[in-house]
Every structure is written in structure tokens, then in C-alpha cells.
C-alpha positions as CSV (number, residue, x, y, z in Angstrom):
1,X,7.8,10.3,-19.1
2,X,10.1,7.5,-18.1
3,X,7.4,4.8,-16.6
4,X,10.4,1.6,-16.4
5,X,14.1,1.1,-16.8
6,X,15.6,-2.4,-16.9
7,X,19.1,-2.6,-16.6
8,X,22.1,-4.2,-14.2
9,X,23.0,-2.7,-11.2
10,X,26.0,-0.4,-11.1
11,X,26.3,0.5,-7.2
12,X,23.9,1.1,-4.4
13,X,24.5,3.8,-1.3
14,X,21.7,4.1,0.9
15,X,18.7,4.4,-0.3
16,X,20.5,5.6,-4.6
17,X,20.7,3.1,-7.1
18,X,22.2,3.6,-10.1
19,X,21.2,1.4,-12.9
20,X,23.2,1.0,-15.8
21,X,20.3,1.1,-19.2
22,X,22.9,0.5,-22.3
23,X,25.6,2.6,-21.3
24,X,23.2,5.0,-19.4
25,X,23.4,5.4,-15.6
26,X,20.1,6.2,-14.2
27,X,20.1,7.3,-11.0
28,X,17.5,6.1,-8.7
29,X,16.3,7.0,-5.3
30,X,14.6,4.3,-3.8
31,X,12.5,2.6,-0.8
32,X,15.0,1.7,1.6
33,X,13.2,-2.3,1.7
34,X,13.3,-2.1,-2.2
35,X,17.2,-1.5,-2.1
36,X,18.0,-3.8,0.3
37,X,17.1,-6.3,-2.2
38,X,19.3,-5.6,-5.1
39,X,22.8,-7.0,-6.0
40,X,25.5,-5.2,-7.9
41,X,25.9,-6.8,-11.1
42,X,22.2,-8.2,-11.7
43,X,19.7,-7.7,-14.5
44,X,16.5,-5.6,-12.4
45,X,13.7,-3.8,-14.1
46,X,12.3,-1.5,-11.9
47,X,8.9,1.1,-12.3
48,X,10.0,4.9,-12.0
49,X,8.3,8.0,-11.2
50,X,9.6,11.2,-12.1
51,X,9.8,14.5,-9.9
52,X,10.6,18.2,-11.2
53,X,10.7,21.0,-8.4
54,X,12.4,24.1,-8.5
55,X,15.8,22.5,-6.8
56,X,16.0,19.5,-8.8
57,X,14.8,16.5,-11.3
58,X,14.9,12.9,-9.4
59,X,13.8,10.2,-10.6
60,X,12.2,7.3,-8.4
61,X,11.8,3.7,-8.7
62,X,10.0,1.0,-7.0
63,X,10.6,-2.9,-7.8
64,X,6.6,-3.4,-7.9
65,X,3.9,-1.3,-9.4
66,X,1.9,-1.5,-6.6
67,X,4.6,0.4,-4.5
68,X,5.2,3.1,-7.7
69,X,1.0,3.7,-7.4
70,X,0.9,4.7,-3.9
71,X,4.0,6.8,-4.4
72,X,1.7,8.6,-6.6
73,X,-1.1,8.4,-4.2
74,X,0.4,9.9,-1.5
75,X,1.7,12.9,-3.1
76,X,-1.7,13.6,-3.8
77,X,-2.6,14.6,-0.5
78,X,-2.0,18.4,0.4
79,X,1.8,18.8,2.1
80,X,2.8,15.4,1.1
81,X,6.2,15.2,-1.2
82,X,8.1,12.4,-2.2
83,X,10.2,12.4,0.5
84,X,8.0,12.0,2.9
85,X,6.1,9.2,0.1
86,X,9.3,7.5,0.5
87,X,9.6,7.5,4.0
88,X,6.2,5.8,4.0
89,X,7.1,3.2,1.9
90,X,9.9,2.3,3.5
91,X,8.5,1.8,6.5
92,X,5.6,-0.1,5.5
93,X,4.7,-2.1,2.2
94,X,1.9,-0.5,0.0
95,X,-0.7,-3.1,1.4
96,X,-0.3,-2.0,5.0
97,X,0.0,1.3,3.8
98,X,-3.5,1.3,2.4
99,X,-4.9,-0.9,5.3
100,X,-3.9,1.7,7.8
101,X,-5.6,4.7,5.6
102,X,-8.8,2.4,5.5
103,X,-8.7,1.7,9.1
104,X,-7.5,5.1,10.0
105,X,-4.6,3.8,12.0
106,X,-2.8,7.1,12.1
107,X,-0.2,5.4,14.8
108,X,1.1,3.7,12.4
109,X,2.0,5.7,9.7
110,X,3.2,8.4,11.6
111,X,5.4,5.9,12.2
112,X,7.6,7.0,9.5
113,X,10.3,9.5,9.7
114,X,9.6,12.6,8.8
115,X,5.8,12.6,9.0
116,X,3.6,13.8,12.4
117,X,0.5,12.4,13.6
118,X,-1.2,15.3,11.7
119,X,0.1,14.7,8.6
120,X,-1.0,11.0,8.7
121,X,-4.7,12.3,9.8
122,X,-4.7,14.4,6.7
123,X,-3.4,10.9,4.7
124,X,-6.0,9.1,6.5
125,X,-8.7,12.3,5.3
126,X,-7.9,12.4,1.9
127,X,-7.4,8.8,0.2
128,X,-9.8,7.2,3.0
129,X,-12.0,5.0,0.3
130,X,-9.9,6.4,-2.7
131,X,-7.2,3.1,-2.2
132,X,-7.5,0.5,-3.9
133,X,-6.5,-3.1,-3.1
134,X,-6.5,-6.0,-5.1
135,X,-6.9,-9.6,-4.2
136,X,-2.6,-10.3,-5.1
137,X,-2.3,-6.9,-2.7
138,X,-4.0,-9.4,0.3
139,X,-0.4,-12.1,-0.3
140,X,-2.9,-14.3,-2.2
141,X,-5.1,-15.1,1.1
142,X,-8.7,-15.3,0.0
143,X,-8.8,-13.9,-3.2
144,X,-11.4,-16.1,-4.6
145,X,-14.9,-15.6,-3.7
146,X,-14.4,-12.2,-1.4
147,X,-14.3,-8.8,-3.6
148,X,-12.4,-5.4,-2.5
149,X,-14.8,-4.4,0.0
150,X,-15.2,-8.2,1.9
151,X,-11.5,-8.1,2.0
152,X,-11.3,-5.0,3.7
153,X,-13.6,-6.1,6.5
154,X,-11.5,-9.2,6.5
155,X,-9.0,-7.7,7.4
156,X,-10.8,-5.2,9.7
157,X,-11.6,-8.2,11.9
158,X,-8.2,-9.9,11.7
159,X,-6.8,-6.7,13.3
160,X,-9.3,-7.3,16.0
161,X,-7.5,-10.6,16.8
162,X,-9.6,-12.7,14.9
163,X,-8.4,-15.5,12.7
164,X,-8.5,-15.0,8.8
165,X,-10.5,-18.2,8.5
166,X,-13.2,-17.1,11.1
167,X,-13.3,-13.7,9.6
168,X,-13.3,-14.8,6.4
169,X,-16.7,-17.2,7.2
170,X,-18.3,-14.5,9.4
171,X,-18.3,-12.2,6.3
172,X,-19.6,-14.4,4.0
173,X,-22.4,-15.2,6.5
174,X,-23.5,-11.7,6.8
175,X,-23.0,-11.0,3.7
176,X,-25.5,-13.7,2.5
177,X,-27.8,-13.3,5.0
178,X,-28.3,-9.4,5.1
179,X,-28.1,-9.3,0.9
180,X,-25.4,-7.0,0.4
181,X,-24.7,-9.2,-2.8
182,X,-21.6,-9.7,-5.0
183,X,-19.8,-6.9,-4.6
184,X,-20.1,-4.8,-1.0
185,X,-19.8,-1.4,-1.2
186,X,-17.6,1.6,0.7
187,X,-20.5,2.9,2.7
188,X,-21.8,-0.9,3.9
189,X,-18.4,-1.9,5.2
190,X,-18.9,-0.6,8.4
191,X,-22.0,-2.3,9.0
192,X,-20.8,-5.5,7.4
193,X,-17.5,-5.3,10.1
194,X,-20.3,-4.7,12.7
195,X,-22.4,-7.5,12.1
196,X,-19.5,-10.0,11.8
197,X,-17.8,-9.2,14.7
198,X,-21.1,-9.7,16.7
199,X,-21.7,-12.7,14.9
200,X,-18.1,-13.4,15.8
201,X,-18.9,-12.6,19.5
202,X,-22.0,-14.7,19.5
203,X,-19.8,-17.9,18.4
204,X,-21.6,-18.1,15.1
């Protein structure tokens, strides 16, 4: 299994890269954001996933990690290739991608081409609770002190409208006071979300 190439870029069409590995060209199908970053001529490394199906052997790469694992991720659901993966992550980065399955926003991932508004309810079905999303997945915004699961109803609230910084307090408020502890569980995020936006509401 090929799990990273680095290499200088020969040429880029569309949404194939071909990356030149010591003589080798590799070619690449990519996200369409992902490709719109690279130059011909520069030194890239990029993660890869490789696909075997009865028609063909392609080989996918992703500039972060974070994008390669929900590649992976998404094929896991019943009916979903990696064409329709890829069509997902070019239309949004891995982060929203995973804040829409949590939030069950299936608007916007049926956003992307090639998938309906059934396909992302099955999306939503399968990896609800199964994403994970680290603090450098958030861009760095409240990583310290808030575990997955505070995050999550962070940005829950934020999505209602509400400023990170207020959401951020009215979490760690209910959190405290109702002794949900250090790290909040799945199951309690629901309540926690409730509780701080009517603590929100209230002007607490």
C-alpha cells in the first residue's frame, strides 16, 4: 500500500496531478481545492489512497491527512465510492464535512455534485458520532481547555448565531455546574447544547 509520495510536480489538468517520485510519474486524482494549490515544478508530498475496482487502479491523494481520513470515512458508508468522496471534499474541507455529519445538516452536503439529499441522510446515519475531530481540525480556536465533545457543542451554538467566545463560556458554565466533567461524552452533547443555549438565551 502506497500511504505518501513526495515528489515535484510534472503537470496538473483538472482535478489529475501527476507527480514525478525519481523518475516515476504517479498519477493522482485529487480534491479540486487541493489542486488548485499546487505549482508545476515544486517539491509537494502528498497522502494517497489507493482504489482497485473491476475497471481500474487509481490512486488518490490529499495534501493533509485529515482530508486522506475522511476520504476513507466516507467510502465506508453503504453506496458511497470515491467519486462521490471526492466530490465531497471538494466541496467542503474535512472539518465542515464532519461538522455537518454531527449536526446532520444534510443541505449541505448534498451540496456536492453527484450526491442527493438521500445519500447525504445515509452519510449523516452511518458516521453520525463515528467522526472524529481534533482541536487543530477547529483552525486552532479553543483548543485548550475544551475536549472533542465541548467543541462540538461549540460549534453547535456558533451555527446558531452565537459568538465563539459566548459559546465557548456558556459551555464551560454548564459544563461545571451540571458535572459533566473533563471529558463530555456523545450521548450528553445534546443536553450540554441545550442547556447553553438557554443559558445563552437567559443572558448568562
Amino acid at each position: 500500500m502506497i500511504g505518501t509520495l513526495s515528489g515535484q510536480v510534472e503537470s496538473v489538468l483538472n482535478d489529475v496531478v501527476v507527480l514525478d517520485v525519481h523518475g516515476v510519474g504517479y498519477e493522482l486524482r485529487m480534491p479540486s481545492a487541493d489542486v488548485m494549490t499546487l505549482r508545476i515544478g515544486e517539491q509537494v508530498k502528498v497522502f494517497t489512497a489507493l482504489n482497485v475496482s473491476q475497471d481500474a487502479i487509481t490512486l488518490y491523494g490529499f495534501i493533509g491527512e485529515e482530508e486522506k481520513r475522511m476520504f476513507l470515512s466516507l467510502q465506508k458508508v453503504s453506496g458511497i465510492g470515491p467519486r462521490v468522496a471526492l466530490s465531497l471534499l471538494a466541496t467542503l474541507p474535512p472539518d465542515r464535512l464532519a461538522q455537518a455529519v454531527t449536526q446532520g445538516d444534510a443541505a449541505a452536503l448534498s451540496k456536492a455534485p453527484g450526491l442527493g439529499r438521500k445519500g447525504a441522510q445515509k452519510i449523516i446515519l452511518e458516521l453520525s458520532g463515528k467522526l472524529n475531530m481534533s482541536p487543530k481540525d477547529q483552525g486552532g480556536r479553543m483548543s485548550t481547555g475544551f475536549d472533542e465533545g465541548m467543541l462540538k457543542v461549540i460549534e453547535g451554538l456558533q451555527s446558531l448565531g452565537w459568538h465563539e467566545e459566548d459559546a465557548a463560556h456558556a459551555v464551560e458554565v454548564v459544563c461545571r455546574e451540571q458535572g459533566y466533567g473533563e471529558h463530555l461524552k456523545e450521548v450528553d452533547i445534546p443536553k450540554v447544547l441545550k442547556a447553553a443555549l438557554s443559558s445563552l438565551d437567559r443572558g448568562l
